[in-house]
N, C-alpha and C positions, 0 to 999 in steps of 0.2 A: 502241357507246358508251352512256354511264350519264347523265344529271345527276344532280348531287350534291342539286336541289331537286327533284327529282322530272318537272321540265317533259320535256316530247314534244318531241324532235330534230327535225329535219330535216335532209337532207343533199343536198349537192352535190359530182355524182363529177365529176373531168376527167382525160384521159387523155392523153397524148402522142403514142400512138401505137394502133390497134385500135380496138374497140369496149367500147363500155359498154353493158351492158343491163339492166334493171329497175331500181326504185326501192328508197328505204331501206336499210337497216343493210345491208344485204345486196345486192349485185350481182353480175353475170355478166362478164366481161372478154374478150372475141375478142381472142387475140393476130395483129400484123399479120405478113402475109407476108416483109416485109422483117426482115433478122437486126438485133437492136441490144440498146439497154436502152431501157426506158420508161420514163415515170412517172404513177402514179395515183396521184391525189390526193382524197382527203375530207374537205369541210367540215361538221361536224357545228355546226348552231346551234341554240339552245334560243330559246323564245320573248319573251327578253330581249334578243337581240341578242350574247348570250357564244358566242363563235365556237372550237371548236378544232381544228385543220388536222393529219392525218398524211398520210406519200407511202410508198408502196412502189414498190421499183424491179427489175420481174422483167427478166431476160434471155431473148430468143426468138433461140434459133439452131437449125440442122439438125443431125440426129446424124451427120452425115458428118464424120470427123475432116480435119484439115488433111490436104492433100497437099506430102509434100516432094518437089521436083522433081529436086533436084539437091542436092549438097553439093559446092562448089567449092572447092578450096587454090589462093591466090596468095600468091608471095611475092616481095618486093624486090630478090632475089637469083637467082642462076643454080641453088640447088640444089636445084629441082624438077622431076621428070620422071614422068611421067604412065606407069604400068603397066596390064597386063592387066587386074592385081588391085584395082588402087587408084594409090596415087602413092609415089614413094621421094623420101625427105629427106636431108635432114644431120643429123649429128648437130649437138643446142644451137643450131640453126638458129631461128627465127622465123618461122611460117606464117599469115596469114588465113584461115580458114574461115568461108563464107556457104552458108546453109543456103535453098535457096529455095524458099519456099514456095506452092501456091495453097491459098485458104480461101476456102471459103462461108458460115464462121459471123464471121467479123470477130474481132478483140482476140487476135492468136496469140500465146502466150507459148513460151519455149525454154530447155532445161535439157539442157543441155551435160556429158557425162561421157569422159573418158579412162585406160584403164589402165596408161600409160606419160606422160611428160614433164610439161610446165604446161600448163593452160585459165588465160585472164585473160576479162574483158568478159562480156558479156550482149548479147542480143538476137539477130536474125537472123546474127550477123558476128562468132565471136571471134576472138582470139588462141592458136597455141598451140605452144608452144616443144618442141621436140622434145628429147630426155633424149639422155646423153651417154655411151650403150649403141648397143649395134646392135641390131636386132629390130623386130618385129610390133607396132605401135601400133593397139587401137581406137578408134576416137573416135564417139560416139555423140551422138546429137541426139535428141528425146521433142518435138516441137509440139504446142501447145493449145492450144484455142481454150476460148471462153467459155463454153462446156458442157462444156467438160474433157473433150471428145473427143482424143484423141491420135493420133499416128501416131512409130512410129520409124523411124531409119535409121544405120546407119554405116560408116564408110570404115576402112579399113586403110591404116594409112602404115606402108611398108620402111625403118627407120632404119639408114643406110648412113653410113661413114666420108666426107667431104668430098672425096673426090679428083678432078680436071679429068677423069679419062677416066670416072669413074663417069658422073658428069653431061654432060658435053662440051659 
């Protein structure tokens, strides 16, 4: 930092989290063991009392990408049956898919792709309506965490005709 009259700073660091080391314009920051966001903060004042405050807000996480554990299909109705491969549906049917995850870096986000029927929602848990064809559905999940470590996964749905003995 500058004054604009020329006066000698001084400055006060505070942290949220970690360490702060050394004095003046210039400091050292130990981030803590724990994964989050912080915040540092610097009060630069001149010898008049004119104070001006900035905060930086780093992220400390591990590079280990989230772990999906699972990806599970429920749905409301009878036409879902669990295969070797994956699950077989109905067709135009309506399925929930939760994506389960474990994380060591905190804040996991999820971006949901399919090359057959609709995706609706966001987050751990979409929706996705199965297409009104028969075939190989993939559906794919990508998890991130706050260091944009990722991991992917996908399931295979058998899009089958509705009939009581398909499903039973």
């Amino acid at each position: 930092a500058t004054d604009p009259d020329g006066d000698e700073l001084s400055y006060e660091w505070t942290t949220s989290g970690g360490d702060i080391t050394g004095t003046g314009a210039v400091v050292g920051w130990t981030a803590p063991e724990a994964v989050g966001i912080y915040d540092i903060t610097v009060v630069a004042t001149d010898g008049h009392g004119r104070e001006d405050t900035r905060s930086v807000y780093p992220s400390v996480a591990t590079d280990t990408p989230p772990t999906i554990e699972n990806l599970i299909v429920t749905a409301e109705h009878k036409y879902l049956k669990t295969t070797t491969t994956g699950y077989m549906v109905g067709k135009t049917k309506e399925y929930n898919i939760e994506c389960i995850v474990s994380d060591t870096s905190g804040g996991v986000s999820y971006n949901w792709s399919c090359d057959g029927g609709e995706l609706s929602g966001e987050g751990s848990m979409i929706t996705w309506t199965a297409p009104n064809t028969s075939g190989y559905v993939t559906i794919t999940v990508i998890a991130s965490d706050i260091a944009d470590n990722r991991m992917r996964k996908s399931i295979i749905l058998h899009v089958v005709g509705c009939s009581p003995c398909t499903f039973g």
